[in-house]
PDB file of N, CA, C and O in Angstrom:
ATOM      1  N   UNK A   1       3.241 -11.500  13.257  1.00  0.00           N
ATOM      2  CA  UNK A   1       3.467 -12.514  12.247  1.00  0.00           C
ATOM      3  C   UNK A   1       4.961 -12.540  11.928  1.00  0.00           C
ATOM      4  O   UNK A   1       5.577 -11.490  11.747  1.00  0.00           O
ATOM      5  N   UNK A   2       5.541 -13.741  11.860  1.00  0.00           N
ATOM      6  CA  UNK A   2       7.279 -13.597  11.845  1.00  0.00           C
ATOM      7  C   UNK A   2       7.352 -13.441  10.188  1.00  0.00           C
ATOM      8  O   UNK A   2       6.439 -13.732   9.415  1.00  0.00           O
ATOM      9  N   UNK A   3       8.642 -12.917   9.837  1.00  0.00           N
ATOM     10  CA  UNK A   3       9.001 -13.133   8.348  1.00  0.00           C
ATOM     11  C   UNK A   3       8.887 -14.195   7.518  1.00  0.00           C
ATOM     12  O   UNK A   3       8.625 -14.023   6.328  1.00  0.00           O
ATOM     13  N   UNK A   4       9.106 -15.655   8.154  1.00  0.00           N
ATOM     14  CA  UNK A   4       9.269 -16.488   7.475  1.00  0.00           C
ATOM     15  C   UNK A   4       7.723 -16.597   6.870  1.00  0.00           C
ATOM     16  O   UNK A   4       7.383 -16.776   5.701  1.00  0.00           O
ATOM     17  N   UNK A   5       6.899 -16.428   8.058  1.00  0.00           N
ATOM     18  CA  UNK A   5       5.352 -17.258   7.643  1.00  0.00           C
ATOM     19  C   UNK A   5       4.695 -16.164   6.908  1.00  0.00           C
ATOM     20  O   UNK A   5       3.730 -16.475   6.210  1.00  0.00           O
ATOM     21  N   UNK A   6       5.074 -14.906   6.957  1.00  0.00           N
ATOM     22  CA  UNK A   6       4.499 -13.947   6.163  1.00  0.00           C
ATOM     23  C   UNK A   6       5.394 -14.029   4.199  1.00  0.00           C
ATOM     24  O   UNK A   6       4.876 -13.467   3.234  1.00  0.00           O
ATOM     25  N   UNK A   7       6.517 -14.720   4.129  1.00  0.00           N
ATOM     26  CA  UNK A   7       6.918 -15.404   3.237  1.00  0.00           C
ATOM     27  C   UNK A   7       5.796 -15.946   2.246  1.00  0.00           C
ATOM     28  O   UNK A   7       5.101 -15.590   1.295  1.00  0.00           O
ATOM     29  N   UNK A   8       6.088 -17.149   3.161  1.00  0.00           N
ATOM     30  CA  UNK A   8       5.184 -18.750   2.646  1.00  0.00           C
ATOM     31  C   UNK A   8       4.066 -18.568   2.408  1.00  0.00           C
ATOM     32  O   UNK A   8       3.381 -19.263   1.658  1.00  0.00           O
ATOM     33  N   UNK A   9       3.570 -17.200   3.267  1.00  0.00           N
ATOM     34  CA  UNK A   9       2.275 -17.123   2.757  1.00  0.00           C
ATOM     35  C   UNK A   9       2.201 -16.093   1.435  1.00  0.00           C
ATOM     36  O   UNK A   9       1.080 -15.904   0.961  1.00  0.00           O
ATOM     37  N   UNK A  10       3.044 -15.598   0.985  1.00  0.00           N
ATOM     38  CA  UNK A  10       2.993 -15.103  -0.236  1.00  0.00           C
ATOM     39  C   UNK A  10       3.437 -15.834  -1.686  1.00  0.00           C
ATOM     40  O   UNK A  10       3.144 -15.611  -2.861  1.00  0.00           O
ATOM     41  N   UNK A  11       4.348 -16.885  -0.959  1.00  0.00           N
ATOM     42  CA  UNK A  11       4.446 -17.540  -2.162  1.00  0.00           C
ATOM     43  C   UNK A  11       3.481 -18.974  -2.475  1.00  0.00           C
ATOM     44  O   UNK A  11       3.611 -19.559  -3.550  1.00  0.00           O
ATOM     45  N   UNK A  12       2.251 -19.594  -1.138  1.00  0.00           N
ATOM     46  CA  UNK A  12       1.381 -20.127  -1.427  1.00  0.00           C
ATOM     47  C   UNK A  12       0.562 -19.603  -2.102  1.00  0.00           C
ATOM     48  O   UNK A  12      -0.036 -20.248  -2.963  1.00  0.00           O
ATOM     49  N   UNK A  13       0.317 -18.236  -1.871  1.00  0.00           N
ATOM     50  CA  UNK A  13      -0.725 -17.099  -2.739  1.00  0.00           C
ATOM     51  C   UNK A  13      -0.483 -17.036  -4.085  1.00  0.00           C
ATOM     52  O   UNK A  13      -1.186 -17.572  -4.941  1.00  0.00           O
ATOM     53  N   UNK A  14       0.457 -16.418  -4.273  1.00  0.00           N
ATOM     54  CA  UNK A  14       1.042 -16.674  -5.804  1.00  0.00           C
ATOM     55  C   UNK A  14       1.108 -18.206  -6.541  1.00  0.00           C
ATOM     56  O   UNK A  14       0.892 -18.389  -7.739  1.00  0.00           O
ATOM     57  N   UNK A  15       1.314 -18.838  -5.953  1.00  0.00           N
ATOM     58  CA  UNK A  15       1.193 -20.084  -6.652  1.00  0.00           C
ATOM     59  C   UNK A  15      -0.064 -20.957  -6.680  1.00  0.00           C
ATOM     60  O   UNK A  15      -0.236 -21.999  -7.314  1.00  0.00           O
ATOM     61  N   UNK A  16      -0.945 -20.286  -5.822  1.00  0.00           N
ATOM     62  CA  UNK A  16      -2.553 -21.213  -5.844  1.00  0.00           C
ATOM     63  C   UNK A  16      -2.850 -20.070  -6.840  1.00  0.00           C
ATOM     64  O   UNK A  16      -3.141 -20.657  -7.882  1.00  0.00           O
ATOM     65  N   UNK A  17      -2.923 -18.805  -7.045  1.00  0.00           N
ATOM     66  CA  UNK A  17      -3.585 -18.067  -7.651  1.00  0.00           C
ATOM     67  C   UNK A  17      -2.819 -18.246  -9.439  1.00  0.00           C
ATOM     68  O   UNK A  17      -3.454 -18.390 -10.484  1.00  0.00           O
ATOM     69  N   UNK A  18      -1.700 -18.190  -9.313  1.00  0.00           N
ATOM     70  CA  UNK A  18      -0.837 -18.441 -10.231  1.00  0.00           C
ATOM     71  C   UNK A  18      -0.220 -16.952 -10.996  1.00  0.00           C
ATOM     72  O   UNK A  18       0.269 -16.837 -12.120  1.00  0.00           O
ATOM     73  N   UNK A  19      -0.462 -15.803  -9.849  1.00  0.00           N
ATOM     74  CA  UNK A  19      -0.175 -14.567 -10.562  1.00  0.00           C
ATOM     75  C   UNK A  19       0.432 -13.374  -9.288  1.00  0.00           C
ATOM     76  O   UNK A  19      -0.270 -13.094  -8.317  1.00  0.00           O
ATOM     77  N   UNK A  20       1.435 -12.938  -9.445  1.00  0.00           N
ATOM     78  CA  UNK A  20       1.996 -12.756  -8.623  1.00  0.00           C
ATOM     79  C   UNK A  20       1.054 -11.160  -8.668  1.00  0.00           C
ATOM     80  O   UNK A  20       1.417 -10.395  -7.774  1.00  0.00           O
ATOM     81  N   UNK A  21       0.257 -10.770  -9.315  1.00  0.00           N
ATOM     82  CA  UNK A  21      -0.135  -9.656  -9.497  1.00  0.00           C
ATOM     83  C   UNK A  21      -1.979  -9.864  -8.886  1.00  0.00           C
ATOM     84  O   UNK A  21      -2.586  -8.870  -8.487  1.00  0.00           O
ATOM     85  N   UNK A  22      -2.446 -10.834  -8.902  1.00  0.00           N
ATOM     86  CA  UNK A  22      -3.447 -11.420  -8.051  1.00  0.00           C
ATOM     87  C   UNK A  22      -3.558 -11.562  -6.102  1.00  0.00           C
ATOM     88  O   UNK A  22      -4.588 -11.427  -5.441  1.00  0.00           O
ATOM     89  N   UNK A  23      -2.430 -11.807  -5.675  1.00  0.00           N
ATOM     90  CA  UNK A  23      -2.248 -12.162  -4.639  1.00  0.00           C
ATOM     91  C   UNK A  23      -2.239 -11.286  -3.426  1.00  0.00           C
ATOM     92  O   UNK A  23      -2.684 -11.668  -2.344  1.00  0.00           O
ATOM     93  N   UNK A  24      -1.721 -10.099  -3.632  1.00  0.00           N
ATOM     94  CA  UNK A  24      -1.601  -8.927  -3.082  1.00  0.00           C
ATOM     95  C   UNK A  24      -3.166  -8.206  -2.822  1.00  0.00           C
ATOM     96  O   UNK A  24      -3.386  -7.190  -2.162  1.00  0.00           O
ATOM     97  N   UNK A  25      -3.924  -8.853  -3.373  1.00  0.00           N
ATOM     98  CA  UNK A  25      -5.545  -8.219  -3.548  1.00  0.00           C
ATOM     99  C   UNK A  25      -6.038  -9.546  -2.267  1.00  0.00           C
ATOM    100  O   UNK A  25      -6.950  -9.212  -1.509  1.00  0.00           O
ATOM    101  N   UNK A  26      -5.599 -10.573  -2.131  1.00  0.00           N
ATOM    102  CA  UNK A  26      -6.242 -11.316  -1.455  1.00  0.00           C
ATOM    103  C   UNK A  26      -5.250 -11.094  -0.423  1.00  0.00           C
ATOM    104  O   UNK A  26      -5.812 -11.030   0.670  1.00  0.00           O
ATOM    105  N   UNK A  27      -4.069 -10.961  -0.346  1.00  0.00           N
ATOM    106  CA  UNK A  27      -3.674 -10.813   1.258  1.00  0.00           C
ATOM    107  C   UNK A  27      -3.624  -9.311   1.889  1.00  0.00           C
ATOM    108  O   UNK A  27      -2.686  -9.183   2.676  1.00  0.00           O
ATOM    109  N   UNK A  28      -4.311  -8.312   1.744  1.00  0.00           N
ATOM    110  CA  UNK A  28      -4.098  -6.838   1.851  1.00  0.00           C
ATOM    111  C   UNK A  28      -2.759  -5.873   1.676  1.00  0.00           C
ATOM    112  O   UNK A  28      -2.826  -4.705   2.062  1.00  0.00           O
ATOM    113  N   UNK A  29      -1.779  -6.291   1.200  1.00  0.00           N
ATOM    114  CA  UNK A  29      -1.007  -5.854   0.777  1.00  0.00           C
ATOM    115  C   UNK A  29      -0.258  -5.477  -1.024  1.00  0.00           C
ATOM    116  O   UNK A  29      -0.740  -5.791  -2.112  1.00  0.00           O
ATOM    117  N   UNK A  30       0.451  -5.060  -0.858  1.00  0.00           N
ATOM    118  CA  UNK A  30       1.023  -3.912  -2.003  1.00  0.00           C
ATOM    119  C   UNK A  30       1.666  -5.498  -2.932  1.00  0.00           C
ATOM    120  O   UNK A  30       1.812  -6.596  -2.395  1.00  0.00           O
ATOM    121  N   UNK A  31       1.990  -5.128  -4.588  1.00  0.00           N
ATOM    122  CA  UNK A  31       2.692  -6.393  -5.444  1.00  0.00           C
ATOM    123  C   UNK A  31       3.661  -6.186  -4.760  1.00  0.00           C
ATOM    124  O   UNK A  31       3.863  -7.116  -3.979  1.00  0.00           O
ATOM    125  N   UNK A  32       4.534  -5.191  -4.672  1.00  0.00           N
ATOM    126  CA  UNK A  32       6.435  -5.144  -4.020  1.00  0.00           C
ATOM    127  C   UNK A  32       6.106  -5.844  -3.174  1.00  0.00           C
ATOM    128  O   UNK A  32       6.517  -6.997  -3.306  1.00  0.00           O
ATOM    129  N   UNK A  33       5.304  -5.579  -2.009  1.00  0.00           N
ATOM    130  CA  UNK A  33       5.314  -6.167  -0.406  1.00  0.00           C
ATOM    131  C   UNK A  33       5.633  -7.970  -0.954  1.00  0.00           C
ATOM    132  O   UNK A  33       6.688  -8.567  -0.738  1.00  0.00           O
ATOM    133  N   UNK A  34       4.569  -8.478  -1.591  1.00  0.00           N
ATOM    134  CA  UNK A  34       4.706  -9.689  -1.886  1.00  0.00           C
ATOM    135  C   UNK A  34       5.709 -10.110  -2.901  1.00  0.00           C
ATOM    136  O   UNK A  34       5.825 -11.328  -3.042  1.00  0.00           O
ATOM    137  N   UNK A  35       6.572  -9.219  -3.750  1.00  0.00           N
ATOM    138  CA  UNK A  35       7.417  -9.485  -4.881  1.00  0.00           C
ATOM    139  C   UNK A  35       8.792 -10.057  -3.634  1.00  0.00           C
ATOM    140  O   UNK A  35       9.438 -11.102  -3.540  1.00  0.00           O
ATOM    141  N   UNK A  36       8.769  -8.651  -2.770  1.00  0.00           N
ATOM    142  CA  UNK A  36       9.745  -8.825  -1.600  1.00  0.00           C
ATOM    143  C   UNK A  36       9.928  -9.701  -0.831  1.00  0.00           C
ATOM    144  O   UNK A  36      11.058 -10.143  -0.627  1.00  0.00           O
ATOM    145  N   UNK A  37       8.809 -10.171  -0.203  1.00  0.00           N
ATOM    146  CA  UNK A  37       8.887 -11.554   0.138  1.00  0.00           C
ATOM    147  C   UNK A  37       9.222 -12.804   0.040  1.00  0.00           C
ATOM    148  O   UNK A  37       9.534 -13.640   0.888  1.00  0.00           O
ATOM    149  N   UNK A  38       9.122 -12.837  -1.088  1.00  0.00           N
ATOM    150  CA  UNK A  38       9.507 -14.272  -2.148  1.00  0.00           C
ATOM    151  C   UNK A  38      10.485 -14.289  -2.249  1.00  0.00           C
ATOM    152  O   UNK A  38      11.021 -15.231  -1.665  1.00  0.00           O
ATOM    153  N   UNK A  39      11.369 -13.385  -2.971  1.00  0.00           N
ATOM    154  CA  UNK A  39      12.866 -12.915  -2.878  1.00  0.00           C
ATOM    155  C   UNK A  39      13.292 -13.156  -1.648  1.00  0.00           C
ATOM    156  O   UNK A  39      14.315 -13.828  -1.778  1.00  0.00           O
ATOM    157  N   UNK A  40      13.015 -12.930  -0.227  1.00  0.00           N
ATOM    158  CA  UNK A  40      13.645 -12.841   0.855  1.00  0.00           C
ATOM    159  C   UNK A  40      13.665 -14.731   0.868  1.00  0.00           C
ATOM    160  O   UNK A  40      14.795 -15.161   1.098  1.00  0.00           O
ATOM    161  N   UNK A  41      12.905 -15.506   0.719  1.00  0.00           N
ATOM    162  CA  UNK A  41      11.951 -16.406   0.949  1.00  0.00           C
ATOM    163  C   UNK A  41      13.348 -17.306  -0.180  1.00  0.00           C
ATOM    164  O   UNK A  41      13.920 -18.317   0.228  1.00  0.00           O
ATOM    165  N   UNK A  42      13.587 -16.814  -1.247  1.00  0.00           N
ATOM    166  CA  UNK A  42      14.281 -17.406  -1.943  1.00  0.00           C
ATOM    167  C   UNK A  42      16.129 -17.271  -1.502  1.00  0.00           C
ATOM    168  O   UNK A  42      16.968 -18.169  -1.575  1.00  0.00           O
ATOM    169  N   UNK A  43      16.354 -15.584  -0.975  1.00  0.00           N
ATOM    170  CA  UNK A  43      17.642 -15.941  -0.425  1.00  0.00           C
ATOM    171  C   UNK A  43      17.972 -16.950   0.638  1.00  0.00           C
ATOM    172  O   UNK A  43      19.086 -17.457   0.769  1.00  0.00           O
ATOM    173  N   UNK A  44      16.881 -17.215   1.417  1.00  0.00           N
ATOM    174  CA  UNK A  44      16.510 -18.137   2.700  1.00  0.00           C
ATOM    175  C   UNK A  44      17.133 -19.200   2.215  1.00  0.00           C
ATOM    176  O   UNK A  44      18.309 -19.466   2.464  1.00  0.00           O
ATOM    177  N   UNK A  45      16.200 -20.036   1.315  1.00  0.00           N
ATOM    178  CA  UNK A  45      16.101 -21.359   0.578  1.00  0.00           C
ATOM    179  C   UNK A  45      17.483 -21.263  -0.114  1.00  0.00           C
ATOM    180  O   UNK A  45      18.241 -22.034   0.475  1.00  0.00           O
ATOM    181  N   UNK A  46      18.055 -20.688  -1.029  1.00  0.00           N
ATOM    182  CA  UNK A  46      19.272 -20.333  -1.798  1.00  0.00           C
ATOM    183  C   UNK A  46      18.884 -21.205  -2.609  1.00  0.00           C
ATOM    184  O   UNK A  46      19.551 -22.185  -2.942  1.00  0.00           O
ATOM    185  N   UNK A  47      17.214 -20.792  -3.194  1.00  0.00           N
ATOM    186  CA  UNK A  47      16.953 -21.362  -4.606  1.00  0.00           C
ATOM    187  C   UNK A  47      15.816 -20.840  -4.964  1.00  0.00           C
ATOM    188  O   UNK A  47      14.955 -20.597  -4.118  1.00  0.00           O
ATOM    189  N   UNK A  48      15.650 -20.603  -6.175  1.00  0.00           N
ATOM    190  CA  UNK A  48      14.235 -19.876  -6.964  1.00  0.00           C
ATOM    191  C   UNK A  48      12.968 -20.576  -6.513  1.00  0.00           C
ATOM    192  O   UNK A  48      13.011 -21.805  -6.574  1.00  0.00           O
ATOM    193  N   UNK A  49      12.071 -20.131  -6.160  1.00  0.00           N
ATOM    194  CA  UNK A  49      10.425 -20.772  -5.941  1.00  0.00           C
ATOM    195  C   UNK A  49      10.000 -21.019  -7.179  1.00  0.00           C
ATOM    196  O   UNK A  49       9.670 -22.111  -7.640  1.00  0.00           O
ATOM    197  N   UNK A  50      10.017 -19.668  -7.865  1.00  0.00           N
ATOM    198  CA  UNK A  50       9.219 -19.911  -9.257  1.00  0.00           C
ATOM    199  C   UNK A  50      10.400 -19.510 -10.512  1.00  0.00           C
ATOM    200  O   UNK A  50      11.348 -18.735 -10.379  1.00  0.00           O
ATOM    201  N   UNK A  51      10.077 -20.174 -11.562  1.00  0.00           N
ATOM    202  CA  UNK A  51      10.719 -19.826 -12.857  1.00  0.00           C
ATOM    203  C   UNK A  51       9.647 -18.665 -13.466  1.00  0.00           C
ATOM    204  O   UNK A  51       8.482 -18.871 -13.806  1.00  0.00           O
ATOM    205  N   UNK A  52      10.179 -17.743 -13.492  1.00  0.00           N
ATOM    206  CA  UNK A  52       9.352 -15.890 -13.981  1.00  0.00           C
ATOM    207  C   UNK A  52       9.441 -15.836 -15.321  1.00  0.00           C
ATOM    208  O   UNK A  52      10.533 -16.055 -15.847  1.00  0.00           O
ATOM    209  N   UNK A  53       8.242 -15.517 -16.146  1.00  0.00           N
ATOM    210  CA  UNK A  53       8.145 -15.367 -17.214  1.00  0.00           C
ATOM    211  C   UNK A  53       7.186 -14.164 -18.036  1.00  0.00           C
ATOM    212  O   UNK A  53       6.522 -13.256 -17.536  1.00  0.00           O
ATOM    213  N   UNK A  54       7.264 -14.307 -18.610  1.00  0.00           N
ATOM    214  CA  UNK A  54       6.240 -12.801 -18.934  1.00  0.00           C
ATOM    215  C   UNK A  54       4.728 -13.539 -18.896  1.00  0.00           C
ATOM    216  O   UNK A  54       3.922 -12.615 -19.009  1.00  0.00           O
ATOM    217  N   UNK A  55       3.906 -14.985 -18.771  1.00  0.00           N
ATOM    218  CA  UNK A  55       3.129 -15.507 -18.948  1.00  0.00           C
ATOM    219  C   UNK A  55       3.052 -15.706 -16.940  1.00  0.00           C
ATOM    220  O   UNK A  55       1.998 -16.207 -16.549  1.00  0.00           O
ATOM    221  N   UNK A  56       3.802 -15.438 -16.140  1.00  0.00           N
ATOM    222  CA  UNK A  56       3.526 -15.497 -14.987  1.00  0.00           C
ATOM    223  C   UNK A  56       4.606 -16.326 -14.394  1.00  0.00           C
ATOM    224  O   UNK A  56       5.303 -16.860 -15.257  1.00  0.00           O
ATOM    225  N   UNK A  57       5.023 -16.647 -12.887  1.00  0.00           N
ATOM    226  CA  UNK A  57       5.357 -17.549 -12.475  1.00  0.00           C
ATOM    227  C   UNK A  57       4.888 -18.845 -12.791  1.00  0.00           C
ATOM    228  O   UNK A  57       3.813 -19.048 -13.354  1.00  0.00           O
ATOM    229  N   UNK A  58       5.683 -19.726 -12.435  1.00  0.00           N
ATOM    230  CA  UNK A  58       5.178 -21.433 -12.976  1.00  0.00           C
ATOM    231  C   UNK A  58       6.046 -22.021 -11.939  1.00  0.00           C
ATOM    232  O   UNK A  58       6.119 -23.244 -11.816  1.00  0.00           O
TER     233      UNK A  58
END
C-alpha cells in the first residue's frame, strides 16, 4: 500500500467517522499511526485537512 493511499485513507476514516480516536479501531491500526498520517497527508497538501478542537476534528 503506498503512503499516499494509506493517507487518504485515514483521513476519509476520520472524517466519515468524525473522530480521530474512532478510526484506528476500524482500520487496524494504532491513533499515532493515523494522527501521523494526516500530518504527513497535510505537509503533502501544504494545508490543514481538519480544523482540531477539543470537540473533534471538523
Amino acid at each position: 500500500m503506498s503512503d499516499l493511499n494509506s493517507q487518504l485513507r485515514a483521513f476519509l476514516n476520520v472524517g466519515e467517522l468524525g473522530s480521530a480516536a474512532h478510526a484506528p479501531k476500524r482500520m487496524f491500526v494504532t491513533q499515532a499511526a493515523v494522527t501521523t498520517r494526516i500530518k504527513a497527508l497535510e505537509r503533502w497538501l501544504r494545508y490543514p485537512c481538519f480544523v482540531r478542537s477539543r470537540h473533534g476534528p471538523r
